[in-house]
C-alpha positions as CSV (number, residue, x, y, z in Angstrom):
1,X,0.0,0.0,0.0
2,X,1.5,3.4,-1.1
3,X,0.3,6.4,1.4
4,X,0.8,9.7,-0.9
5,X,2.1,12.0,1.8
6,X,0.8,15.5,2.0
7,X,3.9,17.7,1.8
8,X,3.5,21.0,3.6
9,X,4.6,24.5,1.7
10,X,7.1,26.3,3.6
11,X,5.0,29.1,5.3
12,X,4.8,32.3,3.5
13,X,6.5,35.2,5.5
14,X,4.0,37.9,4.0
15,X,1.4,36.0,5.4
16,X,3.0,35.1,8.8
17,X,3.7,39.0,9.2
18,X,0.0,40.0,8.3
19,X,-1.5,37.5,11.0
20,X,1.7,39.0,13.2
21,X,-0.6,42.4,12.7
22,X,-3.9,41.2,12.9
23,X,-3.7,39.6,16.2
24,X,-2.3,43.1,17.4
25,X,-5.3,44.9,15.5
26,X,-7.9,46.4,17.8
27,X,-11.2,45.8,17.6
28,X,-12.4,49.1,16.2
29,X,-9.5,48.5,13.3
30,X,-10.9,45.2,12.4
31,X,-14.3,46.7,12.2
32,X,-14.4,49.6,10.6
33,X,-12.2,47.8,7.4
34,X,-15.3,45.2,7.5
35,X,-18.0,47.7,7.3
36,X,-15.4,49.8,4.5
37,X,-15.7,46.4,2.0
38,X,-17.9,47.2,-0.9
39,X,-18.2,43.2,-1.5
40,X,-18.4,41.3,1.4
41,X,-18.3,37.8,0.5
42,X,-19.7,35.4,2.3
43,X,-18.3,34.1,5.5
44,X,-18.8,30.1,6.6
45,X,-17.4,29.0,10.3
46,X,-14.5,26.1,10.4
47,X,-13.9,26.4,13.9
48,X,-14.6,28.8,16.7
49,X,-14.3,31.4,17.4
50,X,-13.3,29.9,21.1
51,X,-10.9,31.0,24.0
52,X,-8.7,28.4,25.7
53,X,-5.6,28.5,27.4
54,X,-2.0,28.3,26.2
55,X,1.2,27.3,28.2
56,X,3.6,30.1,28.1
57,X,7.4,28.7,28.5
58,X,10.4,31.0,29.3
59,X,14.1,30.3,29.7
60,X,16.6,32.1,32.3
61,X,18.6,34.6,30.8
62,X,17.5,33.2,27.5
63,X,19.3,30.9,26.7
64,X,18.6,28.0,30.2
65,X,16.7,25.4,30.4
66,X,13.1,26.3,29.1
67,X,10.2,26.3,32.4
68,X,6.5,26.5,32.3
69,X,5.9,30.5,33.0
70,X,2.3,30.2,33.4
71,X,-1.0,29.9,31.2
72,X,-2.7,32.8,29.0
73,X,-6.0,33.4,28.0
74,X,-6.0,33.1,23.6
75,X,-8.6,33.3,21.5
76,X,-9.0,31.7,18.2
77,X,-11.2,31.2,14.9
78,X,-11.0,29.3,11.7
79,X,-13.3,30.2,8.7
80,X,-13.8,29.7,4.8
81,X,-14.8,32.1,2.5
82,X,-17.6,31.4,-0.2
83,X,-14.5,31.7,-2.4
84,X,-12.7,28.9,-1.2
85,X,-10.0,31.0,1.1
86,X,-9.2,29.8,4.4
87,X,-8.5,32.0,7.2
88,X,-6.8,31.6,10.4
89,X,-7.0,34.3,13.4
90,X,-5.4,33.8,17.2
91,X,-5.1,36.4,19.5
92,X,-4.1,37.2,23.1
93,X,-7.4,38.2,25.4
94,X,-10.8,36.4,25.7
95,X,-12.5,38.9,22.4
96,X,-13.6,36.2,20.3
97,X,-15.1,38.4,17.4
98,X,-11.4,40.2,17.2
99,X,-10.4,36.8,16.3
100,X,-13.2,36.3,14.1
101,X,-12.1,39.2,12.1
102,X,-8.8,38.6,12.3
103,X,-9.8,35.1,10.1
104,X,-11.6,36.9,7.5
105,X,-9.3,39.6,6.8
106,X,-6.5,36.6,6.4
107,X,-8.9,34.5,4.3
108,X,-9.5,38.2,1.9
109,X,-5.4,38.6,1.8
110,X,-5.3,35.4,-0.3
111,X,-7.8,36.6,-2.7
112,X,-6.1,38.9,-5.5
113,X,-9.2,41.2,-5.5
114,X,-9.1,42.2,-1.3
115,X,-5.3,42.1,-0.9
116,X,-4.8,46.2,-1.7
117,X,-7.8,46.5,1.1
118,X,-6.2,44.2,3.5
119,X,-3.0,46.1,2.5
120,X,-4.0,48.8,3.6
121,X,-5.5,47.4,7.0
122,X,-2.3,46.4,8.0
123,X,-0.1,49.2,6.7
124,X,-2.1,51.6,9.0
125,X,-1.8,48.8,11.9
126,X,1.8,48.4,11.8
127,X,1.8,52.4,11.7
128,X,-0.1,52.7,14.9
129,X,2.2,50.2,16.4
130,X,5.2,51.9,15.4
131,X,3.7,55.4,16.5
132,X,2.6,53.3,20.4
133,X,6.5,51.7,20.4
134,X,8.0,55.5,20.0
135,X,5.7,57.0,22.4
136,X,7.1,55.0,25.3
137,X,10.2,55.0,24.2
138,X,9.9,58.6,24.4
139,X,8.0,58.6,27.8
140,X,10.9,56.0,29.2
141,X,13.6,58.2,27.7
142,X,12.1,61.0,30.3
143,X,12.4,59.2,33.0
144,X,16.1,57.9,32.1
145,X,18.9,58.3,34.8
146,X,22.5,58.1,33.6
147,X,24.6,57.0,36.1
148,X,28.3,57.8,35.5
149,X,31.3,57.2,38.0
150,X,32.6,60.0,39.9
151,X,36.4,59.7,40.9
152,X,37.1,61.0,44.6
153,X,39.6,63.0,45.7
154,X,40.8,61.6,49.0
155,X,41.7,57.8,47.2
């Protein structure tokens, strides 16, 4: 008996960096580029959306031997487009419509007629995670200390 073996594609980094972006999307974000689509298509439920737990494992200093850190909350959702796409969305948090949204919008980035929308989705979610990042940096730069080393006269 020959089993045919189902060989895997190597993942697609545009794709991995889009969910990256999705999963940091806020809800509003997620909404308001649904509602903006002039042609929904329609959307069928694989699986989810549900919230579960995930073990979190760390390592000391980086590079030890890996420990169990403790559980968080993650929310996921698997869905098919009338088109055929299938979208995958997992998030941190309990909002299971976030990750709802998060599927579709990966399900419309395989399709060649969404992908400028979903485009621009994430282009203006990586820029409001770039403009968040420099903010604190900027709030922790006020607060900085430099601590130098002052040489005493009396040694």
């Amino acid at each position: 008996m020959d089993a045919k073996v189902k060989q895997e594609s190597p993942p697609d980094p545009a794709r991995k960096e889009g969910m990256r972006l999705l999963a940091q999307a806020t809800l509003n974000e997620l909404s308001s580029a649904w509602e903006a689509l002039a042609d929904k298509p329609e959307v069928h439920p694989v699986r989810g959306p549900e919230t579960g737990l995930v073990m979190v494992r760390g390592r000391i200093g980086g590079g030890g031997d890996a420990f169990n850190l403790g559980e968080a909350t993650v929310s996921r959702a698997t869905i098919r487009l009338s088109t055929g796409e299938i979208g995958h969305g997992q998030l941190l948090g309990t909002d299971k419509h976030r990750a709802r949204l998060a599927a579709i919008f990966d399900a419309l980035s395989q399709r060649d007629g969404d992908k400028a929308d979903v485009e621009g989705l994430l282009g203006r979610i990586e820029e409001r995670l770039t403009q968040d990042e420099r903010r604190k940096a900027e709030e922790t730069a006020a607060t900085r200390v430099d601590f130098f080393t002052m040489v005493r006269g009396d040694d």
